[in-house]
C-alpha positions as a LaTeX table, in Angstrom:
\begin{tabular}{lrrr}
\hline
Residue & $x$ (\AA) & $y$ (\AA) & $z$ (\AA) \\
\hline
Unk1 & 125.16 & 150.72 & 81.58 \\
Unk2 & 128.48 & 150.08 & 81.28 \\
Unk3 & 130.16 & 146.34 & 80.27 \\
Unk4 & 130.28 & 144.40 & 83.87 \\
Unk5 & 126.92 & 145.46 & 84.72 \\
Unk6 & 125.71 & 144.53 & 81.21 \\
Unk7 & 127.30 & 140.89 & 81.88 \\
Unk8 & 125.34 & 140.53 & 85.25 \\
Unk9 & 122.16 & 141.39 & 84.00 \\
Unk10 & 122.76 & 138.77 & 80.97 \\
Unk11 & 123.97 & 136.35 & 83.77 \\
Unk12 & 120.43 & 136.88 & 85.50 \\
Unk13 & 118.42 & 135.82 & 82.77 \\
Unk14 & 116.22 & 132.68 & 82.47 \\
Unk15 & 115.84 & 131.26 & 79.65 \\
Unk16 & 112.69 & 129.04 & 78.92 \\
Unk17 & 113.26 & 125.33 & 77.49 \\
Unk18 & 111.74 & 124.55 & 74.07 \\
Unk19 & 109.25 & 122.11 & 76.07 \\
Unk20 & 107.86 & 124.34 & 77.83 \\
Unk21 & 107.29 & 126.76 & 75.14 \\
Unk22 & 105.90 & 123.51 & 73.58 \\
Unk23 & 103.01 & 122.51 & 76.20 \\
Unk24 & 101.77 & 126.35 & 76.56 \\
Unk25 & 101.33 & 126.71 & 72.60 \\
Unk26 & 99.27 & 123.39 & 73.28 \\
Unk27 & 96.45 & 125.32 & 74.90 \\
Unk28 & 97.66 & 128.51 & 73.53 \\
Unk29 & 97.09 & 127.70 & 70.09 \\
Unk30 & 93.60 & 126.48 & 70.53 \\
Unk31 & 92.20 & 129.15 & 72.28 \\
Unk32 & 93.22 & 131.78 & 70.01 \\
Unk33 & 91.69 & 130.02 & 67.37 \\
Unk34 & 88.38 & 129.42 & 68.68 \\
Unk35 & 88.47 & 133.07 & 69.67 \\
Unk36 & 88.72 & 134.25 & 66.05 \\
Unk37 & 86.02 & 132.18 & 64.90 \\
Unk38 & 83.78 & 133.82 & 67.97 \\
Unk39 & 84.52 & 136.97 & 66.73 \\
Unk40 & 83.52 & 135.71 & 63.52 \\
Unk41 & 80.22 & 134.47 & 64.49 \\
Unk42 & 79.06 & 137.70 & 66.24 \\
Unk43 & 75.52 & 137.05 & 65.95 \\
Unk44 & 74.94 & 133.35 & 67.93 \\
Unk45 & 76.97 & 132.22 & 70.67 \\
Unk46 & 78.99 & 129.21 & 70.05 \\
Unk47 & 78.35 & 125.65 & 71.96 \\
Unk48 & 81.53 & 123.78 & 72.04 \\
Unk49 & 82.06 & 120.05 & 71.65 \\
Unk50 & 85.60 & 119.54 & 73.40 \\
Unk51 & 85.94 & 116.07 & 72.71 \\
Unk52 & 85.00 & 116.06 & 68.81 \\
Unk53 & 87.21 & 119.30 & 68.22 \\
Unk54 & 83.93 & 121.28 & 66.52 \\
Unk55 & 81.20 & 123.30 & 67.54 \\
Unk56 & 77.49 & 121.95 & 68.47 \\
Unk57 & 75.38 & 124.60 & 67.08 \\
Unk58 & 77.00 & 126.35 & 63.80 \\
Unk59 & 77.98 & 124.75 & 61.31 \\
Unk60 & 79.37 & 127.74 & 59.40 \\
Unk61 & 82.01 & 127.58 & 62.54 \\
Unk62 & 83.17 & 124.41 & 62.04 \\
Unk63 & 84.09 & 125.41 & 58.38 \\
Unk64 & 86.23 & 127.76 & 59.69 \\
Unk65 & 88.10 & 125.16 & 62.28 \\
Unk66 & 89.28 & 123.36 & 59.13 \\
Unk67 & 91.70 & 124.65 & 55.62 \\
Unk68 & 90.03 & 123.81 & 52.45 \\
Unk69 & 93.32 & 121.96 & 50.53 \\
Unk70 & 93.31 & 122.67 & 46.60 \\
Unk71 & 92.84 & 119.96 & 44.68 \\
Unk72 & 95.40 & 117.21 & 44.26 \\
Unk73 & 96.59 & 118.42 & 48.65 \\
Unk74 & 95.50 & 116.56 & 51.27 \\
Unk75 & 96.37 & 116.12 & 54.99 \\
\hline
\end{tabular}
């Protein structure tokens, strides 16, 4: 590829905004994370509670939704 067509194909690009990338890590992010802690919980399936951010029937999931902070850290 030499220089002019490197330029056009630079030129050609689109670039996503910062907000965007911002509102599809919102559901993203989520996902992913209550995918991990399925895979965790092999054994029962999971009943989620959308609105409360935890899970109906495991409790042992809902651990894992949350960091334990060392003492003397909260959030």
């Amino acid at each position: 590829m030499n220089e002019i067509e490197h330029k056009k194909t630079i030129s050609r690009r689109k670039f996503i905004s910062a907000s965007t990338l911002a509102a599809f890590s919102f559901f993203y992010i989520p996902a992913r994370l209550l995918g991990m802690v399925a895979i965790r919980m092999k054994v029962q399936p999971l009943e989620r509670d959308a609105e409360n951010l935890k899970f109906r029937n495991n409790n042992e999931a809902n651990e894992l939704l949350h960091i334990k902070y060392r003492d003397g850290w909260t959030l």
